[in-house]
N, C-alpha and C positions, 0 to 999 in steps of 0.2 A: 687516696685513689685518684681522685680528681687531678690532683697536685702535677702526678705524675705524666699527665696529657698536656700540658701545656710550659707557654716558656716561661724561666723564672721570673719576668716582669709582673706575673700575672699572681695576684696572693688568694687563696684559697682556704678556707675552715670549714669541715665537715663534724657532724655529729650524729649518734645510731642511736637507737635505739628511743629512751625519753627523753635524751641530751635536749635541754633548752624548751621543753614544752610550754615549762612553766614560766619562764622569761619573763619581764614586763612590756608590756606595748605602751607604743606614745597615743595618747588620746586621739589621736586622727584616725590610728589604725584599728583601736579598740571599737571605734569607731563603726568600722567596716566589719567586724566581729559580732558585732551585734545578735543576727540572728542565726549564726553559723554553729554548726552542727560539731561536734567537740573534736570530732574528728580532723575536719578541716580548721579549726580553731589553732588546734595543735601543731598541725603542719605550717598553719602560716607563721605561727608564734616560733616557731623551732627555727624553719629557714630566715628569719628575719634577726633571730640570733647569732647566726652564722654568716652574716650578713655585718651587721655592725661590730663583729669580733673583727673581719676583711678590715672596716674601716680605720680599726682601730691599731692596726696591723702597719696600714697606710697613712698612720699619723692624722687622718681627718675624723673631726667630732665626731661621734655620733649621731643618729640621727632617723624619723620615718621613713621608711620604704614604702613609698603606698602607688598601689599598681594605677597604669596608665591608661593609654588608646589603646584596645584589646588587652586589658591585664597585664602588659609587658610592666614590668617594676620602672618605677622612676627614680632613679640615681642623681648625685649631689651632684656641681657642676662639674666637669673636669674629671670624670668618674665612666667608667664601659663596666657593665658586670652582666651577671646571669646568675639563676638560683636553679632548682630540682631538687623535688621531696616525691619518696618512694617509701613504701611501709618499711618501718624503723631506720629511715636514712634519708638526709638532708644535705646540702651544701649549696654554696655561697661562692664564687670566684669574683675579684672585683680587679681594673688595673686603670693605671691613669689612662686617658684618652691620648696624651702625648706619647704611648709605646703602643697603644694598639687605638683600629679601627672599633672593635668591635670583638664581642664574645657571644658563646654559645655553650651551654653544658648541659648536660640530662643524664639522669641515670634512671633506673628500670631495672625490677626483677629478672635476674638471668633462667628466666621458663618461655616455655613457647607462648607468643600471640596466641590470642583467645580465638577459637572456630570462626573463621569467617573474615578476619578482620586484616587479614596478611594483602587481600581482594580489593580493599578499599584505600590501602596504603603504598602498594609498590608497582610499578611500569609489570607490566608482562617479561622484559629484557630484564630487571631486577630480580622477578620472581625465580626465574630462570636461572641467572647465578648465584643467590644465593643456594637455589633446589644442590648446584653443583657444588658448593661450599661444604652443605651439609652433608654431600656424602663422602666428601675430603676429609670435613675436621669436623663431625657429629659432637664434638664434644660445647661446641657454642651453636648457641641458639640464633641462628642469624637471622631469622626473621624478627626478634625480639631486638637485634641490633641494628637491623636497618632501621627500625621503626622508630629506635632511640636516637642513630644517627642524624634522622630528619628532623626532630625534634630540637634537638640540636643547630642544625640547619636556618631552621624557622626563629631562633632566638638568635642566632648571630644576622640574619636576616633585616630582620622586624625594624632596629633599632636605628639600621643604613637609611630603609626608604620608608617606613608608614606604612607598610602595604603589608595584605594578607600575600603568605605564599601555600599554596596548594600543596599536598603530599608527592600529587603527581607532575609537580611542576622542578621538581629536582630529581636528576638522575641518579643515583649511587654508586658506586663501584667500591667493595670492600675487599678487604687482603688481610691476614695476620702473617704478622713478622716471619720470617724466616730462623725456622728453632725456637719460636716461643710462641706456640696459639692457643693464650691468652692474652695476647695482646695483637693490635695492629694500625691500619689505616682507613682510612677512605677519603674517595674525590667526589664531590657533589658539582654537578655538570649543572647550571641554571639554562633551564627549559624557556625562560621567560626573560627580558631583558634585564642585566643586572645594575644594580647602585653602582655608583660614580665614587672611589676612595681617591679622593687627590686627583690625579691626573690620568687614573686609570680607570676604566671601568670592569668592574667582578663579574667574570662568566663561571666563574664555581669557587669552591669554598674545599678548602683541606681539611682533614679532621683526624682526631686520634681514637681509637679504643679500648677498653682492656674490661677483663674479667676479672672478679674476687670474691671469692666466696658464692654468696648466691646472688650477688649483682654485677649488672653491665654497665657500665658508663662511658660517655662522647665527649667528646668538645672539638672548639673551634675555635681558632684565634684570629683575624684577621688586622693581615700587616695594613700601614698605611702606605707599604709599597713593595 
């Protein structure tokens, strides 16, 4: 599903259900496991499988994945990746740093955002087209994909400049393809000054969509020009 949102540079391994639970961790990360509740145990154990499958994909050893400044995962040198774990569903995209700047993925239950929570997450001008998405194409939960889309967002983000980004600090604008709405786009407009890729400087970020089954998943890829 993942695969499908981005360019072929970019190598990707997903797994559902208890694919990779049981995995082994490097002492570093077991580490961090310590007093974690089984549930997060297994998700980190899972995505971190899906993770060195990527690497192994991309010819480089294997290796710990162990989260950084705000959690963001720390990658081998010469490495751009991102991960997302959702109940019974995990993945991994990783690509050399020489094809892209920078990645972003999330995936998320395709059901509506939980009471209240749409309020905390989107501009008022967002809440507003998605309101008109949803009585387009009821069939996607677009509050549930904005909300993915950001997320998204924020990890292709992170890794440019160090810096938190706000939910409300990015603009959205979503669209599904024409003749197929399960799938489509978005532009994320940076509200706030954006990172420096080469010679340009990022005032928004592209991103892909799509539905499958009972999940939604994002991404982002950014070029280095």
């Amino acid at each position: 599903m993942i695969e499908e949102l981005l360019p072929q540079t970019v190598v990707t391994v997903e797994a559902h259900g208890d694919e990779g639970v049981d995995a082994p961790l490097y002492p570093e990360e077991e580490a961090l496991m310590g007093r974690a509740v089984l549930k997060r145990r297994r998700e980190f154990t899972a995505v971190r499988s899906c993770a060195r499958r990527a690497m192994d994909k991309l010819g480089v050893p294997a290796q710990p994945v162990l989260p950084g400044e705000r959690g963001a995962p720390v990658w081998p040198d010469g490495l751009a990746g991102s991960m997302t774990h959702c109940q019974g569903y995990c993945a991994a995209a990783l690509v050399r740093t020489v094809d892209l700047a920078s990645l972003g993925i999330d995936a998320e239950p395709h059901a509506p955002l939980p009471e209240g929570v749409l309020s905390s997450v989107a501009l008022p001008r967002e809440a507003a087209r998605i309101g008109a998405l949803a009585e387009e194409l009821p069939a996607v939960h677009w509050d549930r994909l904005l909300f993915s889309a950001k997320e998204s967002v924020y990890k292709a983000w992170f890794p440019l400049t160090g810096k938190w980004l706000d939910f409300m600090e990015a603009d959205l604008d979503l669209f599904a393809d024409p003749g197929d709405h399960t799938r489509g786009g978005f532009r994320a407009t940076l509200l706030v000054p954006g990172p420096r890729v080469g010679t340009r400087v990022v005032d928004h970020f592209t991103g892909r969509w799509i539905t499958q089954k009972d999940l939604v998943a994002t991404a982002i890829a950014v070029p280095h020009s």
